[in-house]
C-alpha positions in Angstrom: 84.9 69.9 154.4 82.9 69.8 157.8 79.6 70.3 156.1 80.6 67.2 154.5 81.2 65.5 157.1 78.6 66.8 159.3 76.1 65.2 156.6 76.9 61.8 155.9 74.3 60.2 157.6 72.0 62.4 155.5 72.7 61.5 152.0 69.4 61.1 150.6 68.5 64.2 151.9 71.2 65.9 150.8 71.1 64.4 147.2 67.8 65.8 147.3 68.7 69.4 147.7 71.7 69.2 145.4 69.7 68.0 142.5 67.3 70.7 142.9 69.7 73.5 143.3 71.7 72.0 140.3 68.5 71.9 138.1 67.4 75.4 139.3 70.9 76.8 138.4 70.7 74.8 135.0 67.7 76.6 134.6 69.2 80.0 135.4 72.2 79.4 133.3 70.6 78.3 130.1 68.2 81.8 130.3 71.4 83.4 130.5 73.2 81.7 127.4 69.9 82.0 125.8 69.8 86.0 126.6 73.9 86.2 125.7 72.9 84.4 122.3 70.0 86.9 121.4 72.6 89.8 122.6 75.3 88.3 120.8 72.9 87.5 117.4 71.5 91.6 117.5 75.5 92.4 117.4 76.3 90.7 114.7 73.9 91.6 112.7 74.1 95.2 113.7 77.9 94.3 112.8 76.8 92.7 109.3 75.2 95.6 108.0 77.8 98.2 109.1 80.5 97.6 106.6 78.4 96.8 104.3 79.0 100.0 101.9 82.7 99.6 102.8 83.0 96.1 101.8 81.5 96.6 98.4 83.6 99.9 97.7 86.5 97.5 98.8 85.7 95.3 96.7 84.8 97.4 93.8 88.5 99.1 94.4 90.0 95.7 94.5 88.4 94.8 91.3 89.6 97.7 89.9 93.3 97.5 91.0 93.5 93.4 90.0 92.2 94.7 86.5 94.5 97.1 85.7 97.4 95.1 86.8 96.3 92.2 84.9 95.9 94.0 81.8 99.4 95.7 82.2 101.1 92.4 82.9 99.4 91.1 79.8 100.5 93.9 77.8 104.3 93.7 79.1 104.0 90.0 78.1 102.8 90.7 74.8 105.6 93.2 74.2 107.8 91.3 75.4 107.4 88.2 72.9 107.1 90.9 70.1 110.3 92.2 70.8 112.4 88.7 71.3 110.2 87.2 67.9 111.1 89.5 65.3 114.2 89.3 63.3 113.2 86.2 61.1 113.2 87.7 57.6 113.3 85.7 54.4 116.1 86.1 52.0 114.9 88.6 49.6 113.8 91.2 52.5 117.1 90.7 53.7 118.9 91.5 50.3 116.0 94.4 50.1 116.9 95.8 53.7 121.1 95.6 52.7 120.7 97.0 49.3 118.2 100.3 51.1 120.9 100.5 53.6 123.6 100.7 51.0 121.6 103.6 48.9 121.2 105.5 52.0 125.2 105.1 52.6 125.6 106.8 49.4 123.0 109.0 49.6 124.9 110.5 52.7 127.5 111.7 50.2 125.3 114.5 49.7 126.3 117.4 52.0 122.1 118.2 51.8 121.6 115.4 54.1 124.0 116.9 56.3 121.9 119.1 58.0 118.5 117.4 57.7 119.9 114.3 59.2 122.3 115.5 61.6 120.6 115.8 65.4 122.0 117.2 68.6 120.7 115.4 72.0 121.1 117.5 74.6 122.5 116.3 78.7 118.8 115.2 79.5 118.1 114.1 76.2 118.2 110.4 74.0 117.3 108.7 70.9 116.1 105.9 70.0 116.6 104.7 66.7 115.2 102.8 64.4 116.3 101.1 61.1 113.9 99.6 58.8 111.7 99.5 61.5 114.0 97.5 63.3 115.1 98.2 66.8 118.8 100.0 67.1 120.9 99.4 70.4 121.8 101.0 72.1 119.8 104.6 72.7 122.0 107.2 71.3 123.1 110.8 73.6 124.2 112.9 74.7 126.2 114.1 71.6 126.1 114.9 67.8 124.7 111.7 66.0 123.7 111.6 62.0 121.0 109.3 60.8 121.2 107.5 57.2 118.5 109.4 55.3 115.0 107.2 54.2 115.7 104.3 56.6 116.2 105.7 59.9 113.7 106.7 62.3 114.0 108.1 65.6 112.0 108.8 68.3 113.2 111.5 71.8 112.5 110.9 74.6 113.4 113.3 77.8 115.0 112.2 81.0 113.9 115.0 83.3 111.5 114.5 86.3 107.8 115.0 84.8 105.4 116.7 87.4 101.8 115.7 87.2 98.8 116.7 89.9 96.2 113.6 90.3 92.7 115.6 90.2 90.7 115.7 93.2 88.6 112.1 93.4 85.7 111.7 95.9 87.0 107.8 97.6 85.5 106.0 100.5 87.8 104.7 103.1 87.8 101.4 104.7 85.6 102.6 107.9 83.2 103.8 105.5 84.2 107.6 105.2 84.0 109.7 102.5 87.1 111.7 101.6 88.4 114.4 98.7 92.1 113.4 97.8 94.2 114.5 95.4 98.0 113.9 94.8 101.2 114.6 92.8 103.2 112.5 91.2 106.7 112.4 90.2 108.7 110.6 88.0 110.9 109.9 85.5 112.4 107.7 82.2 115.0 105.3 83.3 115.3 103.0 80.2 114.4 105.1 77.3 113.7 102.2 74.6 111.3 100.7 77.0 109.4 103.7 77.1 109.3 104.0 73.4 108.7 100.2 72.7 106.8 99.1 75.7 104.3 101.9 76.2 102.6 103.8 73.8 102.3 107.3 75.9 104.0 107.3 79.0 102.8 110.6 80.6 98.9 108.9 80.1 99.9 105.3 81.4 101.3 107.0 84.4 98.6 108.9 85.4 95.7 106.7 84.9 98.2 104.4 87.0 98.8 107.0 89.7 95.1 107.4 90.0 93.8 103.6 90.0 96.8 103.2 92.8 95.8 105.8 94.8 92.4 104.4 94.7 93.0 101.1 95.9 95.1 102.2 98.9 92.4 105.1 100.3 90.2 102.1 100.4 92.5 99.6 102.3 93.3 102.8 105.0 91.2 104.4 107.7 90.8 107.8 108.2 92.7 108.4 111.2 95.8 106.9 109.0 95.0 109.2 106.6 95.3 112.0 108.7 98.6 110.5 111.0 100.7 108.1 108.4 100.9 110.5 105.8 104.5 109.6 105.0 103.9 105.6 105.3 100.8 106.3 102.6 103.4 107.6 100.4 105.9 105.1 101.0 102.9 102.4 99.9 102.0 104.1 96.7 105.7 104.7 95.7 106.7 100.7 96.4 103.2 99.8 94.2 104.2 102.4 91.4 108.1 101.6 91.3 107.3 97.8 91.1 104.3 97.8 88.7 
């Protein structure tokens, strides 16, 4: 404040001096915006072509998952209208199927058909049935059941907890490191008509799943997760498997 005061008989002088000193730090200042620019430019470049590899294995990954998922829905979709269309027959395949149905009833009076139709399902075990072709709720074990001879069909389908080891599969993680993984996978039938109706082999489906899954989330991780959050890697693949 006293250099102020001590120049205000100076101003011209002083205006003088200011606007030089302000041009020469202008001129200082914009060679160093200029040199943070180029600095800043060489980084991101150097920055672009980094993840380059990683973002096209991401994507590629990506592309991958969204395929399959997309084709699964659609098949789900497909089965699903299958299953809630059928059921309109005309009248004479209805007389056809009651009058097949009513041979096989008598047919049963044979004690041979006894023992070829009669199946035991074990604890683990259930069948599902079909009549005609037609779908029979509910899915029938454990227990003794008998099926009528020529127009039922039945598939079994086990309950136990299937094991199956994913092969080892070279992947790229998301900072651009290459990694051997394998896994195993475990699960088992809940519903066993949807497994029959819905999917045609359910041991193939689910490991061609497993291994697009596991995929797509070694290329969304980093290394040092895959090395520290083991159990939160699991967690992931479990909640993507359970809901798909």
């Amino acid at each position: 404040v006293g250099g102020i005061d001590r120049s205000v008989t100076t101003d011209n002088v002083l205006n003088t001096a200011m606007s030089s000193n302000t041009a020469a730090n202008v001129s200082r200042g914009a060679g160093n915006v200029e040199h943070v620019l180029s600095i800043n430019d060489d980084h991101k470049f150097a920055d672009e072509r980094q993840p380059l590899a990683a973002t096209r294995s991401q994507a590629a990954v990506s592309h991958d998952a969204q395929t399959a998922a997309v084709h699964y829905q659609h098949e789900q979709s497909v089965l699903r209208t299958d299953e809630h269309s059928t059921g309109r027959e005309g009248c004479m395949s209805l007389v056809a199927r009651y009058m097949m149905i009513f041979f096989s009833y008598l047919l049963s009076i044979i004690p041979l058909f006894w023992l070829t139709n009669t199946k035991i399902a074990d604890q683990y075990d259930r069948f599902v049935r079909f009549r005609l072709g037609k779908l029979v709720r509910p899915a029938l074990g454990p227990g003794l059941f008998y099926f009528l001879p020529c127009v039922d069909t039945w598939r079994r389908v086990d309950l136990r907890t299937v094991t199956y080891q994913v092969p080892t599969q070279e992947m790229m993680t998301r900072d651009s490191v290459t990694v051997n993984v394998n896994a195993v996978v475990y699960y088992h039938i809940r519903d066993a008509i949807k497994s029959v109706v819905m999917v045609q082999d359910v041991k193939h489906s689910t490991a061609l799943l497993a291994s697009t899954t596991l995929r797509a989330v070694i290329g969304e991780s980093e290394l040092d997760e895959l090395l520290q959050k083991r159990e939160a890697i699991n967690n992931k693949l479990r909640a993507i498997l359970e809901t798909t």
